[in-house]
N, C-alpha and C positions, 0 to 999 in steps of 0.2 A: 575432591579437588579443593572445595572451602576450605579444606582443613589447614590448607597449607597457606592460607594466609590469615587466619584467623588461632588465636590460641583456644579460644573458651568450645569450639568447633573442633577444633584437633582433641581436645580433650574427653567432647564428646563421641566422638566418634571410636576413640582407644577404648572409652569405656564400652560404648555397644558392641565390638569388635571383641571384647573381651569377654568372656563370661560375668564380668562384673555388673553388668546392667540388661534384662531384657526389653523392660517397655523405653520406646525411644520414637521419634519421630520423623526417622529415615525412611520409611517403607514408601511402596509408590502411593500404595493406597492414600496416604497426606501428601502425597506430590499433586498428583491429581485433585483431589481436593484444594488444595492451596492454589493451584494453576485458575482450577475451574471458580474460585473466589475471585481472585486475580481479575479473570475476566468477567464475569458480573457487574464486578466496580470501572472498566473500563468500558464497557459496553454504557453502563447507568450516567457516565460521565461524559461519553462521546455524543448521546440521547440528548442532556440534558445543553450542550452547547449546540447540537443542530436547531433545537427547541427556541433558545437564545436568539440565533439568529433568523429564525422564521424558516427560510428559502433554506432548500437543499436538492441535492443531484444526489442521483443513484447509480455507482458501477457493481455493473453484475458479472461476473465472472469464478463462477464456478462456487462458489460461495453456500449456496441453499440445496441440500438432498434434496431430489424430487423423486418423484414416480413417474409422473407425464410431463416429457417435455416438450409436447405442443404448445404452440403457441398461449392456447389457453391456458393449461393445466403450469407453466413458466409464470402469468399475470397470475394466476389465483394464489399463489405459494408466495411471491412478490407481494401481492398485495395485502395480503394475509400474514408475514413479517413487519409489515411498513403497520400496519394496522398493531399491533402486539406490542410494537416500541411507540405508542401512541402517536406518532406522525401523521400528519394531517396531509392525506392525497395531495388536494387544493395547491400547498407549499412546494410540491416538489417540483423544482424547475426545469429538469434535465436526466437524462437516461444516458449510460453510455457502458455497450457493452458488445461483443462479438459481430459480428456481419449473417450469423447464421439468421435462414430465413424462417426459423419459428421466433425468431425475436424483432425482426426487421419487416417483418409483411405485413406490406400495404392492408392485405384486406384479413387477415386472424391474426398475426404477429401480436406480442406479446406489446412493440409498441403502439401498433392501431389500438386495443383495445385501452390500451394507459391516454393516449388521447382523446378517445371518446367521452372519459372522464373527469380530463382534466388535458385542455388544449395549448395548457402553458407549460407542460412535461416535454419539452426538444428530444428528440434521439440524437445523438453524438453516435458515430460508427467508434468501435473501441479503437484508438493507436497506443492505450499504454503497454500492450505490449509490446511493440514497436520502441517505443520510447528507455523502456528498462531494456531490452538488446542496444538498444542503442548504446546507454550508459554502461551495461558489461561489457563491449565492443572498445570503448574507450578505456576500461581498466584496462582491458588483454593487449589493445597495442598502442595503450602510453598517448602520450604527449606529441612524441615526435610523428606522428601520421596525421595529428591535429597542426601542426608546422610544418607541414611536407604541404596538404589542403589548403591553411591560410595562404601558404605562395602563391597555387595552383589560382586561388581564388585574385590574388591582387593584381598577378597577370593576363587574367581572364578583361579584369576591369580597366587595367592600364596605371596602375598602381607601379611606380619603381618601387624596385626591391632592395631598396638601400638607407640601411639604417645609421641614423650618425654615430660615429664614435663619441665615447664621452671621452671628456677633457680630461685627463689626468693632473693632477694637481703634486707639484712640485715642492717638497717641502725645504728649508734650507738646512744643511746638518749646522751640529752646534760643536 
């Protein structure tokens, strides 16, 4: 697909494509490599700006393989990432993740225990999923059902629904 906008790319690739060249740098094996670089450097540099600013929140969402998702065996895996990208417990302000009750229990959840440690960690219930339907809800039915709502809402409040015309402007012919 490069190829087609790129000349020095179309070129390579007519040649690998060809018998005229076998070693070349299309394989996945260097996609994967390049991806998995890719992400290192973006990892080291997201690290390095949470670090920056001291304080940080954590959404968990599906993000870390585990084995045991109790309550416990959720906080050890968590805590043991947070630990590995040198994050300092202490800093982390806030949690916000699912409503299941191996992460929301008062007494083993995955947030009691982040508390016990550090009593400045908030739980937030997750809404971003909530939120991202939300905003594909809006691509799929436009505009106008956000204009259909604003009426519904200024009627609600006692809002006229009446907008001025603009003045059209009269030019003289010559």
């Amino acid at each position: 697909m490069l190829e087609e906008f790129d000349t020095v790319i179309k070129e390579h690739v007519r040649r690998t494509t060809s018998d005229g060249l076998h070693v070349h740098y299309l394989g996945h094996l260097i996609e994967n490599e390049l991806i998995s670089l890719l992400a290192q450097e973006i990892k080291k540099e997201l690290i390095k700006k949470i670090k920056e600013a001291k304080y940080y929140s954590i959404i968990l969402d599906c993000f870390l393989n585990v084995d045991d998702t109790s309550g416990k065996g959720l906080f050890d895996i968590t805590l043991e990432e947070l630990k590995s990208f040198g994050l300092e417990i202490d800093d982390m302000r806030g949690k916000d993740y699912d409503n299941g009750a191996n992460m929301k229990g008062k007494h083993q959840g995955e947030q009691k225990r982040f508390l016990d440690i550090n009593p400045r960690a908030f739980y937030t219930p997750c809404e971003i999923n909530k939120l991202i339907g939300y905003f594909k809800d809006f691509r799929e039915t436009g505009f106008s059902k956000a204009i259909v709502e604003a009426k519904e809402i200024a009627i609600e409040v006692g809002i006229k629904r009446i907008f001025p015309q603009k003045h059209l402007i009269e030019r003289k012919k010559v």
